[in-house]
Structure formats: structure tokens, C-alpha cells
C-alpha positions as CSV (number, residue, x, y, z in Angstrom):
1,X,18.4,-46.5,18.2
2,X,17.2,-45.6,14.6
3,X,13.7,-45.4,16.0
4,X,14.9,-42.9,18.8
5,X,16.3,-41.2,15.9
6,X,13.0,-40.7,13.9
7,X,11.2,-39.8,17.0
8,X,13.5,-36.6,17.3
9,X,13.4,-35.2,13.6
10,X,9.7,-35.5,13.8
11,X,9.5,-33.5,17.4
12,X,11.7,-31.0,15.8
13,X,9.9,-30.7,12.3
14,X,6.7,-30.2,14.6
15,X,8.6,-27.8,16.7
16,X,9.2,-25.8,14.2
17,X,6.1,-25.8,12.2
18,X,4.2,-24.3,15.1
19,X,7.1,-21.7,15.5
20,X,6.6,-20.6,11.8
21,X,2.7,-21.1,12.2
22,X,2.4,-18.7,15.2
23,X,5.0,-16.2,13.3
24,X,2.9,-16.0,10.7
25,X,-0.9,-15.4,12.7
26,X,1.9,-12.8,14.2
27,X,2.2,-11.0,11.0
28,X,-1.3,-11.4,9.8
29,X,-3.2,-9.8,13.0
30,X,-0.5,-7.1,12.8
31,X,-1.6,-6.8,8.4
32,X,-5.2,-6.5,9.7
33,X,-4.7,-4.1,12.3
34,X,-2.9,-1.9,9.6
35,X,-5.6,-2.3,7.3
36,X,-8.4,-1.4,9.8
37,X,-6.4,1.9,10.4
38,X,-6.3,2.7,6.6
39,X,-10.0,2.1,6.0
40,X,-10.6,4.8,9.1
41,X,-8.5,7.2,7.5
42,X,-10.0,6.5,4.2
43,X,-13.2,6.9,5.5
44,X,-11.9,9.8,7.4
45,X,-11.4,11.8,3.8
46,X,-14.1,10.5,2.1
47,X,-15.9,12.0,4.7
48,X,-14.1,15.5,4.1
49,X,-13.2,15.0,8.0
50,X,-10.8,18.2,8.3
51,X,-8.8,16.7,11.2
52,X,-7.2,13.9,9.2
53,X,-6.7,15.4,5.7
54,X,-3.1,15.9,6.3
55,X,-0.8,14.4,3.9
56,X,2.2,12.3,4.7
57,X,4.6,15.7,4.2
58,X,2.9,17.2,7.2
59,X,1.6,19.9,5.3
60,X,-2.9,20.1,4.6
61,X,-4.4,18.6,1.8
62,X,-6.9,21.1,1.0
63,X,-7.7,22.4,-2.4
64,X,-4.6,24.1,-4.2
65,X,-4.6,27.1,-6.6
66,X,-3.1,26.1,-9.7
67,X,-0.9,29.0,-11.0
68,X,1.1,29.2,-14.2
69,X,4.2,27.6,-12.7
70,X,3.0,25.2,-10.5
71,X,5.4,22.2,-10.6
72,X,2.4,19.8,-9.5
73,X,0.5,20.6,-12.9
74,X,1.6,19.5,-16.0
75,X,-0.4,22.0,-19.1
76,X,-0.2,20.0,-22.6
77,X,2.4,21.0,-24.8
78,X,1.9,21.7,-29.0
79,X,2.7,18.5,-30.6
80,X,2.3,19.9,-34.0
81,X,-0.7,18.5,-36.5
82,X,-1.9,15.1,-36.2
83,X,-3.1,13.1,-38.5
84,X,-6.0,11.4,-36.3
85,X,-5.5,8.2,-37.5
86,X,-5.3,8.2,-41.0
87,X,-1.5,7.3,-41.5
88,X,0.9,9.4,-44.0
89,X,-0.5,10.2,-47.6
């Protein structure tokens, strides 16, 4: 009976090795077909392709105008004198 036994964990271990194998070619086609779409629409923009230069907001992605108060642009602010380097004296 103990041989019968074996037998059984084995066919299930192999069971569900190939379950968890095909799972994962599963995932992995579906990761390559995700990347092949990203390197088209990377291409896409590098191409300055107008069509597909939307962002993900929905709104275009052409150049912007930068004006004074534009929350996207961040303008240096005065941090006083520096010493460059040099350390207190």
C-alpha cells in the first residue's frame, strides 16, 4: 500500500508543477505582449507621431508655455551666499 501511496504524491507534485509551469508562460506571453505595445508607443513619440502623444490624463503632450505661476515649473529660490566649498572661517 505504501508504494500506491508514493505513486500518488508524485502524480500530484507533477500535477501541479505543470499547472504552475503553464501559469507562469501565461503571465510571461501576456509581459511580452505589454512590452511590445510600450516599445510602439515609445517609438511612436520618438518619432514625434502626433496621434499618440497624448498623455495618460487625456489631455496632449505638446510643448507648454511656461508662465510665472505655472505649478509644473519649479524657478530656484535665493539660498543666501555660499561658501563653495571652502567650509566656515
Amino acid at each position: 500500500m505504501e508504494h500506491a501511496s508514493a505513486t500518488g504524491d508524485i502524480t500530484a507534485l507533477i500535477l501541479s508543477t505543470e499547472s504552475h509551469r503553464r501559469e507562469t508562460a501565461r503571465q510571461h506571453s501576456a509581459n511580452i505582449a505589454a512590452l511590445k505595445r510600450e516599445i510602439v508607443r515609445i517609438n511612436a513619440l520618438a518619432a514625434g507621431d502626433a496621434g499618440s502623444r497624448a498623455t495618460a490624463a487625456g489631455r496632449p503632450a505638446g510643448p507648454r508655455t511656461f508662465g510665472q505661476h505655472d505649478p509644473f515649473r519649479s524657478f530656484p529660490r535665493s539660498k543666501g551666499r555660499r561658501t563653495m566649498g571652502r567650509g566656515e572661517r
